[in-house]
N, C-alpha and C positions, 0 to 999 in steps of 0.2 A: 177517245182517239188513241189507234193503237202507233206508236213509235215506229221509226220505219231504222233501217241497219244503215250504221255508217259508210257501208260502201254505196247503198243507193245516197244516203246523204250528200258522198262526196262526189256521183254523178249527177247527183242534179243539182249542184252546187256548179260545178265545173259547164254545166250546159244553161246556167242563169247569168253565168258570167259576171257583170259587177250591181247582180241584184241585191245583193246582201248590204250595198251601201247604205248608211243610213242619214248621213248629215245630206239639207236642202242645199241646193245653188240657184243662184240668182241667173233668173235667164236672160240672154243676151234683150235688148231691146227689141231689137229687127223681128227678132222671134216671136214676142210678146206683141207687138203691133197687128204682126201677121193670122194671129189663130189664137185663141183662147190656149192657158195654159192647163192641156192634159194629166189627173189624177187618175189612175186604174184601181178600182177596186181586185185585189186578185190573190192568189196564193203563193207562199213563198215556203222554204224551208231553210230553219236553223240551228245552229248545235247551242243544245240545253244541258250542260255540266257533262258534256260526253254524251250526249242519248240526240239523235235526232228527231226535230219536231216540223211537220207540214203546220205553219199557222197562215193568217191572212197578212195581208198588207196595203199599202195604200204607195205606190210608187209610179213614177216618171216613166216615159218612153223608155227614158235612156238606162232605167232602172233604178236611180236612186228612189231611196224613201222620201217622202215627204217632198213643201213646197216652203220657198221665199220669194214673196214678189218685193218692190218697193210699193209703199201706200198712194204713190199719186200716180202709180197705174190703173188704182183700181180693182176690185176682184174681178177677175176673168176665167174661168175655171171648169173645164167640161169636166163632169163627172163618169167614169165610163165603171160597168159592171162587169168584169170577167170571172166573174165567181157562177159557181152554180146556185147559187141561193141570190133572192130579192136581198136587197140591201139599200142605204143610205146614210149619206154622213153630215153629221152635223159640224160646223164649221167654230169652234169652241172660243170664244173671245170677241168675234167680229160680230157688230149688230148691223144684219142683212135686214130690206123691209120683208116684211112679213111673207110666207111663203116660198123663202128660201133657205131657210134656217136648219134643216136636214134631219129635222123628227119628226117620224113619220105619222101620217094621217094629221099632220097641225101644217099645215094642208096636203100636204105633200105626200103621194103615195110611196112603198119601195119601189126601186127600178128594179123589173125584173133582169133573170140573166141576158145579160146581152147587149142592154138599154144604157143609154148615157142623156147626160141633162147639161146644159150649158148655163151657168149661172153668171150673173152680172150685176154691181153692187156697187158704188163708192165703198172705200176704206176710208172709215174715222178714224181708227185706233191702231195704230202701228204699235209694234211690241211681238212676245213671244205668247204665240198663240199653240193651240194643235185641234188636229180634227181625228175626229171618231167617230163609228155606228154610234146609233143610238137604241142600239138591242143589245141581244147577249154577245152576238158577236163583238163586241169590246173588247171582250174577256180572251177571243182568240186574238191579239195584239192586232185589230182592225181599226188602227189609228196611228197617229204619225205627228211630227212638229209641223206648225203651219208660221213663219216667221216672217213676218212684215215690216220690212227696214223702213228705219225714218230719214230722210236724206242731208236732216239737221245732225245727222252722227256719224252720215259718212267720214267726216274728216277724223275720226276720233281715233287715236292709235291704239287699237287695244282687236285682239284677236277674239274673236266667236267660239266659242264652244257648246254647243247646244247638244244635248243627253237630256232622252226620253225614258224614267223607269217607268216598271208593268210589275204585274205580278202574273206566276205560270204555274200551269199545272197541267197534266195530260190527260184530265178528267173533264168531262162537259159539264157545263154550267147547267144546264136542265137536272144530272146527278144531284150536283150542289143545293137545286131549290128543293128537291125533292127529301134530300139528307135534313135541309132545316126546316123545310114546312110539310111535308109530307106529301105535297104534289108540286110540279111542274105547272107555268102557269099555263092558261090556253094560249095556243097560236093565236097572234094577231091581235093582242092585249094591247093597244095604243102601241105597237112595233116593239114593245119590251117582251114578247118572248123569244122572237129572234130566231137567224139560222146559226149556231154556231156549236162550235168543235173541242174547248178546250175547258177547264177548272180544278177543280180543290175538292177536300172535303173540309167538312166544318167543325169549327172547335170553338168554346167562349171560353176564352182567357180574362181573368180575374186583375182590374188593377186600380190606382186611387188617384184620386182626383180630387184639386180643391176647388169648393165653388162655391162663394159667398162666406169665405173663410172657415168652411165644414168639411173636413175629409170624410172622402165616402166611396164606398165600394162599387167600381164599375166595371163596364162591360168594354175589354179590349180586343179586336181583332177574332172577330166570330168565321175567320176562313183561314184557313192553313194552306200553303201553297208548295208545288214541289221547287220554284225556285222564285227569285226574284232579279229585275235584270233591269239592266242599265244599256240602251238601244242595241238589245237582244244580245247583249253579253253578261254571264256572271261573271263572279268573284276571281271562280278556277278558272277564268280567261278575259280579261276585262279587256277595254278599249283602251288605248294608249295614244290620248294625244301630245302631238311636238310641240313645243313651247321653247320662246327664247328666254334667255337669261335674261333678268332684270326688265325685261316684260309684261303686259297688262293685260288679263286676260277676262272677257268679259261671260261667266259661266248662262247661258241662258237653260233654265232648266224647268223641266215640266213630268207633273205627276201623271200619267195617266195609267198610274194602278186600278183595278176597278173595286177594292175592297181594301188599301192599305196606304197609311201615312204615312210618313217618313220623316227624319232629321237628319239634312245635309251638315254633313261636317265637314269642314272644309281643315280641317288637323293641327299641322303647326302654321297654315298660312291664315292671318286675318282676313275675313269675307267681308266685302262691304255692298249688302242688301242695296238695292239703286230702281230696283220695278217689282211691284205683284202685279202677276194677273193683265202682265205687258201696259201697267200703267205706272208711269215713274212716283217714288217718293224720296223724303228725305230722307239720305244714304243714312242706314243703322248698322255699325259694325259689328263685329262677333264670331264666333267658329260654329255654330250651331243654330239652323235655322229651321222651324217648320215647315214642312210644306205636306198639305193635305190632299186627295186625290179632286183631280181636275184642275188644280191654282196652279200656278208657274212664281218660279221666282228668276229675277235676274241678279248674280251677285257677281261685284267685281276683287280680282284679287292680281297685286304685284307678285310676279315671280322672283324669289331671290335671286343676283347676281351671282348665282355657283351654280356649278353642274350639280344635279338630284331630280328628286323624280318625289313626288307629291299625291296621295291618293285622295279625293275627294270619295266620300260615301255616303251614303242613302240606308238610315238605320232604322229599321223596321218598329213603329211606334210601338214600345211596351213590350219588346221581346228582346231575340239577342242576335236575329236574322241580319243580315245586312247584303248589299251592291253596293257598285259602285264603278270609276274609272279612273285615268290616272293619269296627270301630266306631268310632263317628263322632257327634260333640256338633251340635249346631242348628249351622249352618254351619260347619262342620267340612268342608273341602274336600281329595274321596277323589282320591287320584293314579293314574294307572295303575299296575296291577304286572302285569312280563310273568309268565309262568305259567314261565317256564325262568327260572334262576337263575345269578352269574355261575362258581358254585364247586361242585364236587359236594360234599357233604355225605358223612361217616362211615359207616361199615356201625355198625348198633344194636349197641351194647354195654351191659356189667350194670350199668354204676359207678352210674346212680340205684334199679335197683333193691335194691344193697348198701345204701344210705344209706336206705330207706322202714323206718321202724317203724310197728307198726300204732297206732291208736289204741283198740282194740277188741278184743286180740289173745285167741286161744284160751284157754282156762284151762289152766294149768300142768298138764300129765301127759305119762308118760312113753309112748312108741310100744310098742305092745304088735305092731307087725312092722315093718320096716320092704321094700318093696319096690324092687329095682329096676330102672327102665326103662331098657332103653338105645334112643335116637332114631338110627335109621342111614337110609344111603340112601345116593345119588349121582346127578348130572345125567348121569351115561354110562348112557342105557336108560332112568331117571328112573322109579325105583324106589323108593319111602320104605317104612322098617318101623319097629315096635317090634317091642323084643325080637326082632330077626333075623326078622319076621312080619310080613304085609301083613296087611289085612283079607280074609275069608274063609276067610287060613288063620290068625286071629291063636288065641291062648292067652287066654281071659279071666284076668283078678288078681283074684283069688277071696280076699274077706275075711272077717271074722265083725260080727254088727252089736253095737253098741259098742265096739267096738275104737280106739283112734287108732291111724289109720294113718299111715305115712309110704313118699312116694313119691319114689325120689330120679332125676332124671330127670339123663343119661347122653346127651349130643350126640356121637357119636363120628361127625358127617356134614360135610360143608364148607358148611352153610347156617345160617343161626340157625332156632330152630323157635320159633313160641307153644304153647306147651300147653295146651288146656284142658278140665277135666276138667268133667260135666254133674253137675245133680242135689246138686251142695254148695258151701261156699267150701273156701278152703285157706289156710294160713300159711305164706308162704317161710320156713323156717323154717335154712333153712343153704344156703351158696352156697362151692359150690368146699372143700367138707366144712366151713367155717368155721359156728358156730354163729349166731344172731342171730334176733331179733325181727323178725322183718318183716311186710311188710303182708299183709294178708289179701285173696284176690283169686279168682278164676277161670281165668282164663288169665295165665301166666307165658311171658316170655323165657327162650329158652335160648340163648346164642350158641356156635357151634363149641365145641366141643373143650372146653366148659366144664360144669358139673354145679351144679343147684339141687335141692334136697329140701323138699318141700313134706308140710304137715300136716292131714289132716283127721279130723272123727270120723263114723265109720262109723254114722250117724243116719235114712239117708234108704233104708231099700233097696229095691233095683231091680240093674236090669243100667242102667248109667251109661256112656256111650259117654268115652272120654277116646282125644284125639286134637290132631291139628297142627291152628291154624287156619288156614294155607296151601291157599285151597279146594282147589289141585290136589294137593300133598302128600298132604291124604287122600283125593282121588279114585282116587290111586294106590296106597293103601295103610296112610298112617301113621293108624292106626285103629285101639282095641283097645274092652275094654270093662272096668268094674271091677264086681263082681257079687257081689251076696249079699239075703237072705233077709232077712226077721224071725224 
């Protein structure tokens, strides 16, 4: 995709008028009673460290991005297509019944240009969700925060802040597969070859990792990107939210990089972790927290009582990249922060998700099967599978409905994998065979050479794509599906 010049940027910035918003609002009731609540799939443009970019987006009539409804409305949600490519989004965190879940051909076909789809669903799961293609078009930032208030919190004093990072590049992802594997896939690959505009080129970065008390040489961050951004802002211009003094602020954040990890820092203010994966646990303190692409964390943090200005950041797993945004009291003066960092930061390891208990966790029964995935591959050829099997030639995991199952997921690859399975939650329920309560989530960390087994009840059925969120991972492959009837 070629960059377009600042002054057209800043006419058609000037004729989108307040498209470039990016935090959800809650819609009036009256509204919501009256008509389904309007997503457009469509194009927008924004400034990438000085250079202008036409990407996608996912916004409102009124132009904001994204959506929040309250959960005892319901999902109610017309899908519209104003793109010139077929598309479809998948609704990341909410488990819809079967055939509404937004990837494509599991049943559901793309809506071509012009087409919209009205979907309808209770809400189980309120929390901080987001939605996304389920193609390449990801990679052109074709997602957005999807936020589900719970009305047991309305009363709770503490102000919203919701920030979406990506990662950008002004290279198309079809480039990108063809840099690592030597071809682009076919059109029409289960929706993973996608229409879309934007990517990196690729690099494997060298770094170590312990697992099972063995340090060993892995495989960090195989795409290079030309920026990374915190809801479509870098470093050289970040977002600046108001915040009061001695104030409560509750950061709701979500990865939807499609190839990178991250470690929020929250600096000199203590974070206090409180949801993954928009499912509460018990609050774990700290300045530094994981978050891998597709997981959401929610962390809450007290503003000091003094005028200052506080940068939260998003450090690029294993390098010295970094975003981020910045909260900031009535004069509170923001400092520069360069967007490189002076120390690369750690390859993603387990140790916080060994320490999350849920706060909500499953009901006590025992696994009436347990399954298990082994996650392989290699950056020689750049091949991912489950179970020894790419998509198209995969094995579906064939369960029975009520059953709890358990899935014990098996890294035997040199990269860390997100797993995340559609259509349920789950319960990390043991790590590295050790037993434990943990949190209830969607998508889990895997890192090398290491093993989590997760829990869920076979409630919802459908054929349920479970898969790496590494967009190119599963454009290559690591794709299966878990499937059963009523």
């Amino acid at each position: 995709m070629q960059p377009i010049s600042r002054r057209q940027f800043l006419a058609s910035t000037a004729a989108a008028g307040a498209a470039s918003a990016v935090l959800p609002l809650i819609i009036p009731h009256a509204a919501r009673a009256a008509a389904p609540n309007i997503i457009r799939a469509d194009t927008r443009v924004i400034d990438v460290a000085g250079r202008a970019a036409k990407v996608f987006g996912l916004v409102r009539p009124d132009g904001t991005h994204g959506l929040a409804m309250p959960a005892a409305d319901g999902f109610r949600v017309r899908l519209e297509n104003a793109l010139d490519a077929p598309t479809l989004i998948h609704w990341h965190g909410l488990t819809p019944p079967f055939g509404q879940d937004g990837v494509p051909d599991l049943p559901q076909p793309l809506l071509r240009p012009g087409q919209s789809y009205d979907y309808g669903f209770p809400i189980s799961t309120p929390g901080t969700h987001w939605m996304h293609a389920h193609t390449l078009q990801e990679q052109h930032l074709l997602a957005a925060p999807l936020i589900i208030t719970d009305p047991t919190e309305d009363s709770a004093d503490e102000q919203p802040v919701v920030v979406l990072f990506h990662d950008f590049s002004f290279k198309t992802p079809e480039e990108l597969l063809v840099g690592l594997t030597g071809s682009a896939p076919a059109s029409g690959n289960s929706g993973m070859a996608g229409h879309s505009m934007s990517s990196m080129s690729g690099m494997d970065m060298p770094g170590m990792s312990v697992g099972q008390g063995m340090a060993m040489p892995i495989d960090v961050n195989d795409i290079e990107y030309d920026a990374y951004l915190a809801n479509d802002h870098t470093l050289d211009d970040p977002q600046v939210f108001a915040v009061e003094r001695n104030g409560t602020v509750r950061l709701r954040l979500i990865n939807g990089a499609t190839a990178t990890a991250f470690w929020v820092d929250t600096g000199s203010l203590e974070g206090e972790a409180i949801a993954v994966d928009g499912n509460p646990v018990i609050p774990v303190r700290g300045h530094r927290f994981p978050l891998a692409m597709g997981q959401r964390i929610d962390i809450r943090l007290r503003i000091p009582d003094e005028v200052g200005a506080w940068a939260i950041l998003a450090l690029r797993e294993g390098s010295v990249e970094r975003t981020g945004f910045v909260l900031a009291t009535r004069g509170g003066a923001v400092k520069r922060i360069a967007p490189v960092g002076g120390q690369a930061t750690m390859a993603l390891d387990i140790a916080f998700e060994s320490c999350l208990a849920a706060a909500k966790p499953l009901a006590m029964a025992s696994a009436d099967c347990n399954q298990p995935v082994e996650i392989g591959g290699t950056m020689q050829g750049y091949s991912w599978t489950l179970n020894g099997r790419t998509w198209g030639n995969h094995r579906p995991i064939s369960v029975k409905k009520g059953e709890r199952i358990e899935l014990t997921l098996r890294n035997a690859s040199m990269m860390g994998h997100p797993m995340h399975l559609h259509g349920h939650h789950f319960q990390v329920v043991a790590v590295d065979g050790r037993r434990l309560a943990g949190a209830v989530r969607d998508t889990v960390w895997v890192p090398p050479m290491r093993e989590v087994t997760v829990a869920f009840d076979a409630v919802n059925p459908g054929t349920w794509a479970l898969h790496c969120h590494h967009l190119y991972h599963m454009a290559t492959g690591m794709m299966t599906v878990v499937d059963y009837s009523a």
